[in-house]
C-alpha positions in Angstrom: -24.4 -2.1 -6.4 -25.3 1.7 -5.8 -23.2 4.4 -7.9 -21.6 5.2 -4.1 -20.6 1.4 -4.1 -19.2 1.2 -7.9 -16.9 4.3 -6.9 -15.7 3.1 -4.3 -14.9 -0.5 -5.2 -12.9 0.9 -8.4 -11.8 4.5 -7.7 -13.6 5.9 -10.5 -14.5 9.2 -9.9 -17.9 10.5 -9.6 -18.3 12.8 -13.0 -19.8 12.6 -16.2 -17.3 9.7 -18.0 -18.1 7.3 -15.4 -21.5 8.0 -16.2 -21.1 7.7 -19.4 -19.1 4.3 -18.7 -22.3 2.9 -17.0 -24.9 4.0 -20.1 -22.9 2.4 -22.3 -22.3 -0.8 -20.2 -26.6 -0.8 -19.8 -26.9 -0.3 -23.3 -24.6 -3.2 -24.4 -26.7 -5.6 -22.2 -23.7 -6.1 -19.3 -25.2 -4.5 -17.1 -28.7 -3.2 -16.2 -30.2 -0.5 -13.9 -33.3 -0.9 -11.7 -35.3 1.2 -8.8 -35.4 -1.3 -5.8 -39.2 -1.4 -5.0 -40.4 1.7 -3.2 -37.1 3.8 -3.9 -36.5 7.0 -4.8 -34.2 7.9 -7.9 -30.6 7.9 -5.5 -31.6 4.2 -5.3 -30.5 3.3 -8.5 -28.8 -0.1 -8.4 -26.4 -1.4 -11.0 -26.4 -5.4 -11.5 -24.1 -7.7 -13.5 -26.0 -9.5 -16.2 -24.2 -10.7 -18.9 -24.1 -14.5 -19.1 -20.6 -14.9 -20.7 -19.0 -12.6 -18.0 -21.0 -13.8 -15.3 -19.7 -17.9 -16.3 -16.3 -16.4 -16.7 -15.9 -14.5 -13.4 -17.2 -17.5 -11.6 -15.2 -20.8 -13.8 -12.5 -19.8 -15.7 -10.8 -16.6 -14.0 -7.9 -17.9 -12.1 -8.8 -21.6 -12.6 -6.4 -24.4 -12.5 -8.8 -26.8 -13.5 -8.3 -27.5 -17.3 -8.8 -30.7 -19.5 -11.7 -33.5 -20.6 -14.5 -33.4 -17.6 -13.3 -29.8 -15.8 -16.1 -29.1 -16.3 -18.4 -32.0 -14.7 -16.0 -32.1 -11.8 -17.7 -29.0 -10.7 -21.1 -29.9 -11.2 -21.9 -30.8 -7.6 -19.7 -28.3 -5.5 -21.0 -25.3 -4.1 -19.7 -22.4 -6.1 -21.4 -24.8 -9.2 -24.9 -25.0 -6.9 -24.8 -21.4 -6.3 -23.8 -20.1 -9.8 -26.7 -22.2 -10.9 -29.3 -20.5 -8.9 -27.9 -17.0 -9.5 -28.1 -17.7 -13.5 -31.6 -19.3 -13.2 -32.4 -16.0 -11.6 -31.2 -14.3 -14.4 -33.1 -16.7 -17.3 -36.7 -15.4 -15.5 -35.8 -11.8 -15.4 -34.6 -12.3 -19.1 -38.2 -13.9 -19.8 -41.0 -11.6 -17.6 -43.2 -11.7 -20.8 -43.8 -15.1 -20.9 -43.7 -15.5 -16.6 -46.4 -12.9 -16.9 -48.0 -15.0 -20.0 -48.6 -18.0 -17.3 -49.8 -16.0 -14.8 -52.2 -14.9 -16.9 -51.2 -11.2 -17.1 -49.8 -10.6 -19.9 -51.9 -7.9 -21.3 -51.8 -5.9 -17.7 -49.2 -3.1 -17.2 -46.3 -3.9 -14.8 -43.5 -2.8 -13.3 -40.3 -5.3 -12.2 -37.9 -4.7 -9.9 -36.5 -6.6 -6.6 -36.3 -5.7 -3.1 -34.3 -5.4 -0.2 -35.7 -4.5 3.7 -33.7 -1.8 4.9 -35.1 -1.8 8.3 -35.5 -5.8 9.8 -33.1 -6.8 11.8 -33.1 -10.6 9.9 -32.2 -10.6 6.1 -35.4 -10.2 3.8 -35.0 -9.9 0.5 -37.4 -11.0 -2.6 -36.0 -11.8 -6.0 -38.8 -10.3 -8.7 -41.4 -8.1 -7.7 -43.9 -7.7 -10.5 -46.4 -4.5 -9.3 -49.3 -4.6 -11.4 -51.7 -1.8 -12.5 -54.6 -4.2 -11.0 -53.7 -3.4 -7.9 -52.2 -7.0 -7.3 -47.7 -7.2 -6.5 -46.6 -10.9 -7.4 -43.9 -11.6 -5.2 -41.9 -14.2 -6.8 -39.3 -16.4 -5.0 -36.9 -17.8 -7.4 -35.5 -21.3 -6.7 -33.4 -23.9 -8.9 -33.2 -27.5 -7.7 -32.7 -30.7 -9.8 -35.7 -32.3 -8.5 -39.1 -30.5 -7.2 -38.6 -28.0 -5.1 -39.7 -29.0 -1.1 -40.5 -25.8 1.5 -39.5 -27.2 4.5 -41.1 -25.4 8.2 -37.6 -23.3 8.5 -38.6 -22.1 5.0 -41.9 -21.2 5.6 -41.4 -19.1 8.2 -38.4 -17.0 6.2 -41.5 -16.7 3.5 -43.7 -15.7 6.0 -41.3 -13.1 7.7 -40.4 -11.6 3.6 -43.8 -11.3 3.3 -44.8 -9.1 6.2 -41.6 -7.4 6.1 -41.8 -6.1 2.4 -45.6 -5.3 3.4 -44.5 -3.6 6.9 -41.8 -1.4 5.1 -43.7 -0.9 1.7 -46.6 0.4 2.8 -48.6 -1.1 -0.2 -52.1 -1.4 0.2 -52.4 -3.9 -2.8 -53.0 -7.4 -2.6 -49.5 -9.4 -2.5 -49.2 -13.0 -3.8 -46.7 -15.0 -3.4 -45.7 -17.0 -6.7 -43.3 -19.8 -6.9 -40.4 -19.8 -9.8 -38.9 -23.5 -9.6 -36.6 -25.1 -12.6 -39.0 -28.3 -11.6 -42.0 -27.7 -9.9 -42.6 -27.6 -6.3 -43.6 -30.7 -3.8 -47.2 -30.1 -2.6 -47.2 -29.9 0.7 -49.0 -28.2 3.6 -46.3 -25.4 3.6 -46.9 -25.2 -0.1 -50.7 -24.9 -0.1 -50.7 -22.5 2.8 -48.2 -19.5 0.9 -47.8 -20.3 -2.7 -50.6 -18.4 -5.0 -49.2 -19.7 -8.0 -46.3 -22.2 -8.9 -44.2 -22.0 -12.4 -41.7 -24.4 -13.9 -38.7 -23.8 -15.9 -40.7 -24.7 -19.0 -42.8 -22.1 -19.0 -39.6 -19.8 -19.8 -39.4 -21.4 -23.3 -42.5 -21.0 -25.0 
């Protein structure tokens, strides 16, 4: 969320204490503030990152469910499916150096941030955009699945569209890849070998 967004959701008001609220949060690793790519400074976005609070917010606030296997009754609903791809979202931002170790930049200045069109009329949005300083943006989709990950024809074409839409609005006149983040790999296929520049595993989070 914006600043504009945060006020208005809680009623804070917009002076120097709720600023001060917001350092503080950023500094205690809750929270953590980013540019969207190819924003001015207004654009400052505030995001939810703390693991604990994140679980908490999601399982246990206002649950009913208690008691031996709670826990693994939820592990094939939706909200657990959805929970699981916004926290493996979260484990790659938390581990750029070693994403950028794989991709064989890790001694090249970058910048991260994520993006949002502001202009298309359908939703584009991409997870991690890593800008480099060699004039190369890796535009990484994030995806966590329990097997390998299969693009399907639908899929392609929402790649396909994120792609021309972040380079339509951007303006960038660097060379845009797009790289594949999947807990498990991705299933080769023609869809696959047409888009995908590079394709990264969960275990390359964990060196």
């Amino acid at each position: 969320m914006t600043r504009k967004e945060i006020l208005a959701i809680t009623n804070l008001s917009d002076s120097g204490n709720t600023s001060v609220i917001l350092d503080e949060l950023t500094q205690s690793g809750f929270i953590r503030q980013y540019y969207p790519f190819g924003s001015g400074r207004r654009a400052l976005v505030y995001q939810l990152i703390d693991p604990f609070t994140l679980f908490y917010l999601t399982f246990m606030k206002g649950t009913k469910t208690a008691g031996a296997g709670a826990w693994l009754s939820q592990s094939d609903s939706p909200k657990w499916q959805a929970w699981s791809g916004y926290a493996f979202e979260y484990i790659c931002r938390n581990h750029i150096d070693c994403i950028k170790k794989h991709l064989g930049i890790g001694g090249v200045y970058t910048e991260i941030s994520a993006w949002r069109s502001k202009k298309a009329e359908k939703s584009a949005q991409i997870d991690l955009v890593i800008d480099r300083k060699d004039r190369i943006i890796n535009l990484c989709e994030i995806k966590f699945s329990t097997t390998g990950y299969l693009i399907t024809k639908a899929y392609a074409e929402s790649l396909r569209h994120k792609i021309q839409t972040f380079k339509a609005e951007s303006g960038t006149k660097k060379t845009v890849l797009l790289t594949f983040i999947a807990a498990h790999g991705l299933t080769s296929n023609e869809y696959s070998a047409q888009l995908v520049h590079d394709t990264l595993d969960m275990n390359v989070l964990f060196d």
